[in-house]
C-alpha positions in Angstrom: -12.6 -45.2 6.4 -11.9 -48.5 4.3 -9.1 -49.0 2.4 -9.0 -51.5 -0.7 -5.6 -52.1 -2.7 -6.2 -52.0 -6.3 -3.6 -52.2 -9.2 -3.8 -50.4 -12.7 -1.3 -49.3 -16.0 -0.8 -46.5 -17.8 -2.6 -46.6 -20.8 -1.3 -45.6 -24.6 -4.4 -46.9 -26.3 -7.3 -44.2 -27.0 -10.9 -43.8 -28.8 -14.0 -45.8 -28.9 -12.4 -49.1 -30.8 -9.6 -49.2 -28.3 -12.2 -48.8 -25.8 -13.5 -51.5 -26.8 -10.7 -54.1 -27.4 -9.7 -53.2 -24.2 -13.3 -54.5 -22.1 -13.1 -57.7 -24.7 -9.9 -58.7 -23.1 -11.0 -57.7 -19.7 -9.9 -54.6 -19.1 -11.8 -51.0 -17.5 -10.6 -48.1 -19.4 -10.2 -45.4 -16.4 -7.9 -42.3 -15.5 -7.1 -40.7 -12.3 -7.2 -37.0 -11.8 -5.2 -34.9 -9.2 -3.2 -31.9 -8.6 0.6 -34.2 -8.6 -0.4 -36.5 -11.3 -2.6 -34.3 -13.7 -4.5 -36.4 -15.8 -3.8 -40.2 -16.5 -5.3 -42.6 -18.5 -5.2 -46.4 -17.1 -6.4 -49.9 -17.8 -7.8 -52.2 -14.9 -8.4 -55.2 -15.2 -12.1 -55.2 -15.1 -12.7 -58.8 -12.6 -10.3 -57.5 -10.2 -12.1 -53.9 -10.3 -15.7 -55.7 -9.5 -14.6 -57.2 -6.9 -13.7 -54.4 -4.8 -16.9 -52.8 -5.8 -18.6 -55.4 -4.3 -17.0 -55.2 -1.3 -17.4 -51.0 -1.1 -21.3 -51.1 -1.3 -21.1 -47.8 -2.6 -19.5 -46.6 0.6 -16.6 -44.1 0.5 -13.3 -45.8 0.3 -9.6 -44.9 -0.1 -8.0 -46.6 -3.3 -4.9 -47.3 -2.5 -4.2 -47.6 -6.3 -0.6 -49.0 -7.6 0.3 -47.7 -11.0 2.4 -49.5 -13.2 4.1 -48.1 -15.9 5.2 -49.5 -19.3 8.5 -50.4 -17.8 6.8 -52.2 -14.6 7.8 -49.4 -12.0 4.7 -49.1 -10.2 4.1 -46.1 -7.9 1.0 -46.0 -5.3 -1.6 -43.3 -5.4 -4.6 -43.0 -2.7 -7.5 -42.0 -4.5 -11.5 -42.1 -4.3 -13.5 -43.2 -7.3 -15.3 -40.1 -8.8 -17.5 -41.6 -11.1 -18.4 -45.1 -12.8 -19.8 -45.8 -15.9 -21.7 -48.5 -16.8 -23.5 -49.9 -19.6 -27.2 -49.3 -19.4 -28.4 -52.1 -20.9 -25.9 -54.8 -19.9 -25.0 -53.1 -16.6 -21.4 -53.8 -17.4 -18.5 -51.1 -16.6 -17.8 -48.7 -19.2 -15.6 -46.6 -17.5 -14.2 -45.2 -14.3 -12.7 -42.3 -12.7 -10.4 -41.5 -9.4 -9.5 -38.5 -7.8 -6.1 -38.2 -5.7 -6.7 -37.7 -2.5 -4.5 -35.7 0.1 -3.9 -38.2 3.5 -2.6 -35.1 5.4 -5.4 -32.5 4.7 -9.0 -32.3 5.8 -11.8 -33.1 3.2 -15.5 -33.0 3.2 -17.3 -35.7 2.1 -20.9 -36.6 2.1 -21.1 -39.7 4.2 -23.9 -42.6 4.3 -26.4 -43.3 6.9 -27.6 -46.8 7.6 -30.7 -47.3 9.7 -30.9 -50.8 12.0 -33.1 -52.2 14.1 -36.8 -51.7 13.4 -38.5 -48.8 15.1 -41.4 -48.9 17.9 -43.7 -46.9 16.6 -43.6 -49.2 13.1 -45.6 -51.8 14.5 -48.1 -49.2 16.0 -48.7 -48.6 12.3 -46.2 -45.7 11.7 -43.6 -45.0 9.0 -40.2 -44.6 9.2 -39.5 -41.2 7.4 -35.6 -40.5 6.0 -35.3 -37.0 5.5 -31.0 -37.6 4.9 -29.6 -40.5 3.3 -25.9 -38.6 3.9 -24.7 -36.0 6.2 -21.6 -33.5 5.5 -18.9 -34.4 7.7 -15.1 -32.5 7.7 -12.2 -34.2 8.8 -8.5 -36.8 7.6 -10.1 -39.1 5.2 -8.9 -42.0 7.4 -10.5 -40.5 10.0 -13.9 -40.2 8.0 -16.5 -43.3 8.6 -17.5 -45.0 5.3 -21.1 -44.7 6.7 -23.0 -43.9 10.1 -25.0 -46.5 12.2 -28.0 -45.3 13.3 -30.3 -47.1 15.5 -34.1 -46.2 15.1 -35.8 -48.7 17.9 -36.4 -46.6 20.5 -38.4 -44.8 17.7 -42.4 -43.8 18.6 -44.8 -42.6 16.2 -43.9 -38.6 16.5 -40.4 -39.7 17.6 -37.1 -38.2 15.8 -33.5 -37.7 15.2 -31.9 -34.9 14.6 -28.1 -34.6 13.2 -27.2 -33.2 16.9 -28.0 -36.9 18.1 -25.8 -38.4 15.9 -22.8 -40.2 17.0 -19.9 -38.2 15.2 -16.2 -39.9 15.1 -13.3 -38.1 17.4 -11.6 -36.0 15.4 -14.8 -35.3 12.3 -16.7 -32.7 12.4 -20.8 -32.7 11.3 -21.1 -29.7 8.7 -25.0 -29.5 9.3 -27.5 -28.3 11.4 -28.1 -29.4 14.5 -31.9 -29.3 14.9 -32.0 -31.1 11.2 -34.5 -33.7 11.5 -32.2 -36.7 10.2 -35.2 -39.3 11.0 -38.5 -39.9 12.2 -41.7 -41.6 12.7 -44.9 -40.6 11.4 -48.5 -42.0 10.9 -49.2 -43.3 7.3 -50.4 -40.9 5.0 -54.2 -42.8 5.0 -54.0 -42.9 8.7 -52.9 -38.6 8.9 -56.1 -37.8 6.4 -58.8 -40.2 8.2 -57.7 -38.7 11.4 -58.1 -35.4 9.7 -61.3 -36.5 8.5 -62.5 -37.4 11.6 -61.2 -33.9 13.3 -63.2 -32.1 10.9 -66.3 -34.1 11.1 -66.5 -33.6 14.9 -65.7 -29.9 14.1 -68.2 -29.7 12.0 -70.7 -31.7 14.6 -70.0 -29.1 16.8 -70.6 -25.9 15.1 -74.4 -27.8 13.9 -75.0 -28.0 17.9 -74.1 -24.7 19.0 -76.0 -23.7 15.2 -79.0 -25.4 16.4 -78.8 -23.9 19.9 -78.6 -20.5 18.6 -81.6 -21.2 16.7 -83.5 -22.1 19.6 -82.8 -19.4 22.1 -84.9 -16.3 20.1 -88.2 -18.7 19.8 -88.3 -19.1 23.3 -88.1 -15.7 24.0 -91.2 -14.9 21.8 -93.0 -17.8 23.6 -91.9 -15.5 26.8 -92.8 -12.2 25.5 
């Protein structure tokens, strides 16, 4: 999994106008939860902070946070960001929180898929369907991909993967089932009801012939009898 070094400071300032002050001078108000550390407020600086966001892409990453204190000592904390807040109308960041992470001790995590390389049966008309855009995965979160490559090519229409194709890390283990279609390609919607269309039509054509030669068969026994 990716690492990024990131430095913050204990915070003593609290409440909305604090808040405030603090993202005018260029700082994130965040804290960092965990069962060593508790609960603890912290200022990042906010250009420093976007940065490494940039660089995550929303993957998962370790934060390999260094915490200063008011006296300077800094101490460094690994740590995945929980959630981010942001301003909804500005899209700037309102706030963020981490959650320390054990290195020694298996975690689940939800992991990313990323789909390259366009699939055969696209330019036959079909669709590439995602039915996961993560998959469960157990193991050391250094061990843990920040996402999954999956190449959809060889992909025909009716073509799929399921999370049993997958290639999984040494090490991780894939918490879902197996036969889980993860991918696949199908006909377009318009193309699936025409073709239904046309199925029933013929069906339909069909029953009016053996209809009309049912109708036929008593007259020509009266012209017999």
């Amino acid at each position: 999994m990716i690492q990024i070094d990131l430095s913050a400071t204990v915070r003593d300032r609290f409440g909305k106008g604090a808040a405030r002050t603090m993202r005018r001078d260029g700082r994130t108000p965040a804290v960092l939860y965990g069962p060593k550390v508790g609960v603890v407020a912290l200022d990042i600086a906010t250009k420093e902070f976007s940065t490494s966001l940039i660089k995550l892409q929303r993957r998962n990453a370790v934060i390999n946070l260094t915490v200063f204190d008011k006296d300077g000592k800094g101490e460094t904390r690994h740590a995945m960001i929980k959630e981010l807040q942001t301003d909804p109308v500005h899209d700037f960041l309102v706030h963020a929180d981490f959650l320390e992470i054990p290195m020694d001790v298996p975690m689940i995590l939800r992991v990313p898929v990323k789909l390259v390389g366009k699939a055969k049966g696209a330019d036959m008309g079909g669709e590439v369907m995602v039915n996961l855009a993560t998959v469960k995965m157990k193991g050391l979160v250094l061990d843990l991909p920040d996402y999954l490559e999956v190449d959809v090519s060889p992909l025909d229409v009716g073509d799929a993967i399921t999370c049993k194709d997958l290639a999984i890390p040494k090490n991780v283990t894939l918490l879902e089932d197996g036969d889980k279609v993860f991918v696949h390609v199908a006909l377009p919607a318009r193309a699936a009801l025409e073709e239904e269309g046309a199925g029933k039509e013929a069906a339909a054509a069909e029953g009016g012939k053996k209809k009309a030669a049912g109708a036929a068969a008593p007259a020509s026994e009266g012209k017999k009898g």
